[in-house]
C-alpha positions as CSV (number, residue, x, y, z in Angstrom):
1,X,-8.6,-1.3,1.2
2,X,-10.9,-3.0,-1.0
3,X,-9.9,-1.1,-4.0
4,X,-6.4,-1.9,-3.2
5,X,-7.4,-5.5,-3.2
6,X,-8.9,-5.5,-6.0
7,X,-5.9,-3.7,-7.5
8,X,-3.5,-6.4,-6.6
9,X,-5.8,-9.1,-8.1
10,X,-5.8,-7.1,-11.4
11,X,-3.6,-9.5,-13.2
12,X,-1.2,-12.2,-12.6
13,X,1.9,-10.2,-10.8
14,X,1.6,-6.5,-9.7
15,X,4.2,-4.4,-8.4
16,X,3.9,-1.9,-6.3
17,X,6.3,1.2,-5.5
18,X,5.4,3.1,-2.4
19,X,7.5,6.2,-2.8
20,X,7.4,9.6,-2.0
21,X,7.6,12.6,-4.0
22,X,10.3,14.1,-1.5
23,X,12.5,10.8,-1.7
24,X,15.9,10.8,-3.8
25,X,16.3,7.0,-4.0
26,X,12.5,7.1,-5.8
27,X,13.3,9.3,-8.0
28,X,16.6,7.1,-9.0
29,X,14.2,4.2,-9.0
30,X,11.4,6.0,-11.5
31,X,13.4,5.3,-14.8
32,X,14.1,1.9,-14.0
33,X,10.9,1.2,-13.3
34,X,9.5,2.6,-16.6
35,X,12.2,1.0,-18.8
36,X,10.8,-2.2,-17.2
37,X,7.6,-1.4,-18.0
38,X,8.8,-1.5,-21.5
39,X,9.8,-4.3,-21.4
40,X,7.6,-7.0,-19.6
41,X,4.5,-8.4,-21.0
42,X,1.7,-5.9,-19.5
43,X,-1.4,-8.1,-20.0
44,X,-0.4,-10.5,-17.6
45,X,1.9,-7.6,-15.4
46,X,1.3,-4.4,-13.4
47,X,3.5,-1.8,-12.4
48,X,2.1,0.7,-9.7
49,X,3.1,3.7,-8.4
50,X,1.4,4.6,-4.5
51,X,2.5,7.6,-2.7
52,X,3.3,7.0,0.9
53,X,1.9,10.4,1.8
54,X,-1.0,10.7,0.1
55,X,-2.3,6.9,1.3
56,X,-0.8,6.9,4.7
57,X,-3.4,4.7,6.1
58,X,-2.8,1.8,3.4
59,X,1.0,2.7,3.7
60,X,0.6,2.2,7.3
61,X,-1.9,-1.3,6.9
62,X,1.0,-2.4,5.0
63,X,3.7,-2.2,7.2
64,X,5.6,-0.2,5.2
65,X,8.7,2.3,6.7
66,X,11.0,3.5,4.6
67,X,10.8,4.7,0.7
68,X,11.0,3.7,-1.8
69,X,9.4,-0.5,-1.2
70,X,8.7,-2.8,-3.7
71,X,6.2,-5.5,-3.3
72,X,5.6,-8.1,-5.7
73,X,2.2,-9.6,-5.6
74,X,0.8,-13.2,-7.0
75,X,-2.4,-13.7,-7.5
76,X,-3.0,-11.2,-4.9
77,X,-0.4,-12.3,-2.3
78,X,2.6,-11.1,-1.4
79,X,5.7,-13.4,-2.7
80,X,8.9,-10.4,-2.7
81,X,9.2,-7.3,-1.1
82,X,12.5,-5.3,-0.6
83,X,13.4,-1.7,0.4
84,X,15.9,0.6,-1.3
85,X,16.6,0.8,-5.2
86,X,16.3,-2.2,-7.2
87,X,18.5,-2.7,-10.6
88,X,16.4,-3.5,-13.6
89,X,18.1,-6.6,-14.2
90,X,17.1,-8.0,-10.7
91,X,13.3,-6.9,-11.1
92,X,13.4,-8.4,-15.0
93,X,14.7,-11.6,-13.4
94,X,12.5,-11.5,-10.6
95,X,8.9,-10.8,-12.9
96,X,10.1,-13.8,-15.2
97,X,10.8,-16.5,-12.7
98,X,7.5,-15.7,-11.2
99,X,5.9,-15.5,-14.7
100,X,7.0,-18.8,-15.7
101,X,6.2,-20.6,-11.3
């Protein structure tokens, strides 16, 4: 858990897909997460992928139940999470209102 801790304290916002290999809506989620990758400024920005079944007790820590979740953290807080596929224009709008808070 400390690693992951220190992972979310990287940098300024970090989001985090939990997702599983087996899961459809991940896999419609994967492109649209790399595009916005792309396209947000990575030195103050991190996008992470964390496999539910490979980290089930962190998966489990965090409270998470269904694939794909986001969670966006601040500073090493949560401040968003939602379940389910998110468009690119929501998560671009999302990053840059907390980017410029």
């Amino acid at each position: 858990m400390s690693a992951f801790n220190e992972l979310i304290a990287s940098k300024e916002l970090v989001l985090i897909d939990f997702f599983a290999e087996w899961c459809g809506p991940c896999k419609m989620l994967a492109p649209v997460l790399k595009e916005l990758a792309s396209q947000i400024p990575t030195d103050r920005v991190k996008i992470i992928k964390i496999d539910v079944d490979k980290n089930q007790e962190l998966t489990s820590k965090m409270g998470i139940r269904g694939v794909p979740t986001l969670v966006l953290y601040k500073h090493g807080q949560p401040i968003w999470r939602q379940s389910g596929v998110v468009s690119l224009g929501e998560l671009k709008r999302l990053i840059t209102n907390h980017l410029h808070s």
